[in-house]
C-alpha positions as CSV (number, residue, x, y, z in Angstrom):
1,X,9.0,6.8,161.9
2,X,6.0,5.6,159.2
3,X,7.8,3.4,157.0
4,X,8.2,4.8,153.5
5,X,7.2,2.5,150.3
6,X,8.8,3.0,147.0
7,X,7.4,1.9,144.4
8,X,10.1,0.4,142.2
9,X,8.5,1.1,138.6
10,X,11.6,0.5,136.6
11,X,11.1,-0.5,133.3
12,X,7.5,-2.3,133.6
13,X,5.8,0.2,132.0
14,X,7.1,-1.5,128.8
15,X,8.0,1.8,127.6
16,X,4.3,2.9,127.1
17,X,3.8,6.1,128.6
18,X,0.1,5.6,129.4
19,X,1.0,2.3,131.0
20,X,3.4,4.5,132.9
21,X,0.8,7.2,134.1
22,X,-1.5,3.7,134.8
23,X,1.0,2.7,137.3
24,X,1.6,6.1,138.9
25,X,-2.2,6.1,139.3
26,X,-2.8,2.9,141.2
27,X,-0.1,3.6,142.9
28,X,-1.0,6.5,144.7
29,X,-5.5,6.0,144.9
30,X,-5.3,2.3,145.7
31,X,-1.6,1.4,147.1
32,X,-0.8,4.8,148.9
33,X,2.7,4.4,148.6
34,X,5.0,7.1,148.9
35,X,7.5,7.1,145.8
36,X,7.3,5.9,142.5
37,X,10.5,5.4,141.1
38,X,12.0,4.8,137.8
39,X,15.1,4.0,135.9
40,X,17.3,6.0,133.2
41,X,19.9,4.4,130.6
42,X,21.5,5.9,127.9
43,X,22.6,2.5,126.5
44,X,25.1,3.7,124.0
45,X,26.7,5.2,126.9
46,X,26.3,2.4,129.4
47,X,26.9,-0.5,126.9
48,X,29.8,-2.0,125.1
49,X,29.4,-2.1,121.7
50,X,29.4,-6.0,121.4
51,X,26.8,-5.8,124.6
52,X,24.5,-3.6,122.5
53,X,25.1,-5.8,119.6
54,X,24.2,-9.2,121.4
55,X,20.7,-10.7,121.6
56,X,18.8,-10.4,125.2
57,X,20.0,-13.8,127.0
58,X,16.3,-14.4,127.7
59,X,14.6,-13.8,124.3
60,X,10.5,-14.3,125.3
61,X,11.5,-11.1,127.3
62,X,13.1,-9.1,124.3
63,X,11.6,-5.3,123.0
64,X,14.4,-5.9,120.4
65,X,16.1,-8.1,118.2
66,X,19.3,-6.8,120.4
67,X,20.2,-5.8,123.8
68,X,21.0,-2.4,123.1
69,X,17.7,-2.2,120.8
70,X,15.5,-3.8,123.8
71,X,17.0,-0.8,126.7
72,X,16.6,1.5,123.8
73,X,12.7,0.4,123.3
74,X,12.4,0.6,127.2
75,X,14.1,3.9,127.8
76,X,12.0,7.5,128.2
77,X,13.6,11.2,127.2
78,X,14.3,13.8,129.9
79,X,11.1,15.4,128.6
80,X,9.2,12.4,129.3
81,X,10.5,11.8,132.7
82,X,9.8,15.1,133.3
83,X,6.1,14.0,132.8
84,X,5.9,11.5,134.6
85,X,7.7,13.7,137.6
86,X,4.7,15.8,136.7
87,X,1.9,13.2,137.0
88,X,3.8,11.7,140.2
89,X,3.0,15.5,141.8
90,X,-0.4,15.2,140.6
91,X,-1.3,12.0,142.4
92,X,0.6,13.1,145.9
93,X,3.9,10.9,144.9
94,X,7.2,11.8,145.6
95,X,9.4,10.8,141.6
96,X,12.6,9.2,141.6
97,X,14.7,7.2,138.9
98,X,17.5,5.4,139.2
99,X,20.5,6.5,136.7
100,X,22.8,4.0,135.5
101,X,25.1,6.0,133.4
102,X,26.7,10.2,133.5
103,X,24.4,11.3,130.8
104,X,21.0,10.2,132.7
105,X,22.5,11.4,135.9
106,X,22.8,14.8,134.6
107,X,19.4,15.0,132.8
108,X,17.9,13.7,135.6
109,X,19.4,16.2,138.4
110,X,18.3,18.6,135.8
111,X,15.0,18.2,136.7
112,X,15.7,18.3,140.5
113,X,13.3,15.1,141.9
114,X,13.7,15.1,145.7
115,X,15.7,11.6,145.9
116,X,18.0,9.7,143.4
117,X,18.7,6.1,143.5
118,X,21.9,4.8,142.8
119,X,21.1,1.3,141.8
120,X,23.5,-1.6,143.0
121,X,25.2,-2.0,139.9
122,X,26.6,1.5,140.0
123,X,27.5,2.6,143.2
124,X,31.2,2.4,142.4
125,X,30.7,4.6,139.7
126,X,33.2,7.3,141.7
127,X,32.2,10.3,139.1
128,X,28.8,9.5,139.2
129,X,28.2,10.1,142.5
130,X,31.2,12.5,142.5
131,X,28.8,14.5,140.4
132,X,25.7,13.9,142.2
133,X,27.6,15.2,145.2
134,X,28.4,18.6,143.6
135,X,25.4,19.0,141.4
136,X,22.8,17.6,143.2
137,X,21.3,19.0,146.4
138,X,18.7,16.1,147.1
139,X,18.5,12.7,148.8
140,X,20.8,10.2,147.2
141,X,19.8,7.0,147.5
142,X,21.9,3.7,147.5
143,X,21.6,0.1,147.1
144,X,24.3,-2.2,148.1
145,X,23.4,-5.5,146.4
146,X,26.6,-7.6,144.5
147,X,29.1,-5.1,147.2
148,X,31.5,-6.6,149.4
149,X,31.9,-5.3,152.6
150,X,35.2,-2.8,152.0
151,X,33.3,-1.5,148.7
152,X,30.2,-0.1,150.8
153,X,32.9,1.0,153.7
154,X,34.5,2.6,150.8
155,X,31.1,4.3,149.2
156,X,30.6,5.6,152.7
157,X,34.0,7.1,153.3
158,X,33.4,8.7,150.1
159,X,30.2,10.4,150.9
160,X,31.8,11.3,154.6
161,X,34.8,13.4,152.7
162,X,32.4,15.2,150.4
163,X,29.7,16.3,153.5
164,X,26.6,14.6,151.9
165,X,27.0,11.7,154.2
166,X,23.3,13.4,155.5
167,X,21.6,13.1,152.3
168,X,22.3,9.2,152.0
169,X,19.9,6.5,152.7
170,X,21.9,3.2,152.4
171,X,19.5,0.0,151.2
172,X,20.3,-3.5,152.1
173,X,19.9,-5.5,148.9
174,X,20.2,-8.9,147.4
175,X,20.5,-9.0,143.5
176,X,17.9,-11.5,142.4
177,X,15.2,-11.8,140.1
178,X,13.4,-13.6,142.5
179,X,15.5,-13.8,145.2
180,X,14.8,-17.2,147.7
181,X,14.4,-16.1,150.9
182,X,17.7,-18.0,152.2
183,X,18.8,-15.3,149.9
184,X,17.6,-12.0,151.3
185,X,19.7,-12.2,154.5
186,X,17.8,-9.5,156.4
187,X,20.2,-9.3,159.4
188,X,22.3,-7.3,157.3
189,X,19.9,-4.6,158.1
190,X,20.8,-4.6,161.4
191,X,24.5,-4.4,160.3
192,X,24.6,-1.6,157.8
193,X,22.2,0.4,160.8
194,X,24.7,-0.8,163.6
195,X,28.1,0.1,160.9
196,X,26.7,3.5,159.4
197,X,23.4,4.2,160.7
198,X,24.6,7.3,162.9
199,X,26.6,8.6,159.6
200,X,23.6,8.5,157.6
201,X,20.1,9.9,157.1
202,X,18.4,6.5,156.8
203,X,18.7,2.6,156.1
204,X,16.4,1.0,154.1
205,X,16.0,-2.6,152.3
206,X,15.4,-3.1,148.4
207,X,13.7,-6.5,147.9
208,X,13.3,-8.6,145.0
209,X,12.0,-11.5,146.5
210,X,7.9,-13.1,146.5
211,X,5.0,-12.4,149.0
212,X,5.3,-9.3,151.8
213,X,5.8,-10.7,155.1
214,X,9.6,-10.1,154.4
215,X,8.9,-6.5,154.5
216,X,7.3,-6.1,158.0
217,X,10.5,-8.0,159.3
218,X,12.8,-5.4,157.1
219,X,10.9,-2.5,158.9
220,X,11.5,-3.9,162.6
221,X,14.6,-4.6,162.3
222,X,15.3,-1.0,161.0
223,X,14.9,-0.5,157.6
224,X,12.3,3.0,157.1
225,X,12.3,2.8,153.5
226,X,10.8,-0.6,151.9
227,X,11.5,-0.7,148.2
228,X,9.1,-2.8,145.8
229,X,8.9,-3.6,142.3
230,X,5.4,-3.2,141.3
231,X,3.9,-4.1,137.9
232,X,0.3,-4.0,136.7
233,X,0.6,-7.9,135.6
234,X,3.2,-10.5,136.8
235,X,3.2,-12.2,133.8
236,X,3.8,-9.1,131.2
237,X,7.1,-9.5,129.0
238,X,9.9,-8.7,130.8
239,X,12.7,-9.8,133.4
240,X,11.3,-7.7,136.4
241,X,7.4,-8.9,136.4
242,X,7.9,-11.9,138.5
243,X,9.6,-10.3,141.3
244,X,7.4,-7.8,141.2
245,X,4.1,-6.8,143.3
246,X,0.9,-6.7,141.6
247,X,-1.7,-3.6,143.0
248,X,-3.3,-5.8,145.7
249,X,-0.3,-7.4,146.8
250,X,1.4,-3.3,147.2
251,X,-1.7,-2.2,148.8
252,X,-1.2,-5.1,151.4
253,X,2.4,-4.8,151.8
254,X,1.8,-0.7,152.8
255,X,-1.5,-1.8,155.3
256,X,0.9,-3.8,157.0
257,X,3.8,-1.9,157.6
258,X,1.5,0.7,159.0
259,X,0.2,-1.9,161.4
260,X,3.6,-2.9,162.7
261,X,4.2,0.9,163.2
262,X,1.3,1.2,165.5
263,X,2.2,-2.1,167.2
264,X,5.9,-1.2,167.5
265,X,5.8,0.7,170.9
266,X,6.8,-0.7,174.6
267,X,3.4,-0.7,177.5
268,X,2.4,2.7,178.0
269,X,1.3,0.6,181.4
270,X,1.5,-2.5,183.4
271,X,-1.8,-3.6,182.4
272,X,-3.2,-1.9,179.6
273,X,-6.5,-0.3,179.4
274,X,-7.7,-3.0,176.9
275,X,-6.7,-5.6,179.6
276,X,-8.5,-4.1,182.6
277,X,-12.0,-5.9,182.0
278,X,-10.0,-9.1,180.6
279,X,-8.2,-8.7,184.2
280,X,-11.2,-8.1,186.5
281,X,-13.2,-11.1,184.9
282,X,-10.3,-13.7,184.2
283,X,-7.1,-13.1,186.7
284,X,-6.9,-15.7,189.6
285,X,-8.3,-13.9,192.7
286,X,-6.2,-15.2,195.6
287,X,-3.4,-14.7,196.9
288,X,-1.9,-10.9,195.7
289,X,1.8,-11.9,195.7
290,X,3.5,-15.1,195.4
């Protein structure tokens, strides 16, 4: 199958709306990728109240003079995600956020987007995706960065006993911001496909790390969805810009997966069409068989 491209919007819109719509746009007209995908917090819920109290650990990259105060900055309403699923449908775009917490999964089902992600560090979040079992009828999603081995066995058991094991597209994932490429271990693609592949819908690969060859060698060795952060301008404020993909380097990244879909196929002959002039004028002319 094509490949499909996410692009991971997150939080680099820097909670500007039009800066949000911006991305959607260039996404879609000059990247033609296939998602555009977002996040949802509800940081009193997902925080501690000493987390929300303390300063961001990297202050340049603060929206507040606290970390709860910074996600709050960050952090869009139902109704404006519901925009933004809005102007994703304008521009061809599938929407999708990821939901970190039992409040955003429920406003976010609510508005019924055709996936959800369930980002790494919530995937053993039991009633969350208890819920998104029994409430949600899409594709769900999931990323399996920081889980062991018996956690993602685990997730999948889970999804097996509730029948939605269908609607799952499991994402190999290192959690990095970048992550080196000794890092990325891509041959775990080929484990989660060989481990759960025939129990799921899909496999894909979340990547945090720099430049797009990566991606090509996610896609042959199985991935179908390729997952991107993509910002306007790597060196915006904020934690996610530099492992993120700037419009050109997004518009490459889908050129080239569509070429290695073309080139992924086995000789439709011995000697190709294309080769039959290249044979007649260059192949050694004696003896026919050695």
């Amino acid at each position: 199958m094509l490949p499909k491209v996410v692009a991971e919007i997150g939080c680099n819109h820097r909670g500007d709306m039009e800066t949000a719509r911006e991305m959607i746009k260039m996404a879609a007209i000059f990247c033609k990728v296939d998602v555009a995908k977002f996040q949802k917090r509800t940081p009193r819920e997902l925080l501690t109240e000493a987390e929300y109290n303390t300063p961001h650990p990297n202050p340049v990259h603060a929206y507040g003079p606290t970390y709860g105060a910074h996600r709050e900055y960050l952090e869009f309403t139902k109704e404006q995600h519901e925009e933004l699923k809005e102007c994703c449908e304008e521009f061809g775009l599938d929407y999708s956020t990821s939901v970190w917490d039992m409040s955003s999964a429920r406003e976010i089902v609510s508005l019924n987007p055709r996936l959800v992600k369930i980002p790494s560090a919530m995937n053993t979040h039991k009633n969350m995706l208890a819920y998104l079992c029994d409430n949600y009828p899409g594709e769900i999603h999931v990323s399996t960065g920081m889980t062991t081995t018996k956690e993602i066995d685990d997730i999948i058991d889970f999804f097996v006993k509730k029948s939605r094991n269908k609607d799952v597209v499991l994402y190999s994932c290192t959690s990095g911001y970048p992550v080196p490429f000794e890092d990325i271990c891509l041959l775990e693609i080929k484990r989660l496909k060989e481990s759960y592949g025939h129990l799921l819908k899909d496999i894909g690969f979340s990547g945090h790390h720099l430049g797009i060859a990566i991606d090509v060698a996610a896609y042959t060795l199985g991935a179908n969805w390729i997952e991107r952060h993509f910002t306007l301008d790597r060196t915006w404020k904020g934690t996610d810009h530099a492992a993120s993909l700037e419009p050109d380097g997004l518009r490459r990244l889908v050129r080239d997966l569509k070429a290695a879909k073309k080139a992924s196929r086995y000789k439709y002959d011995d000697v190709l069409d294309i080769e039959k002039v290249q044979r007649n004028k260059l192949k050694y002319k004696g003896a026919r068989t050695l």
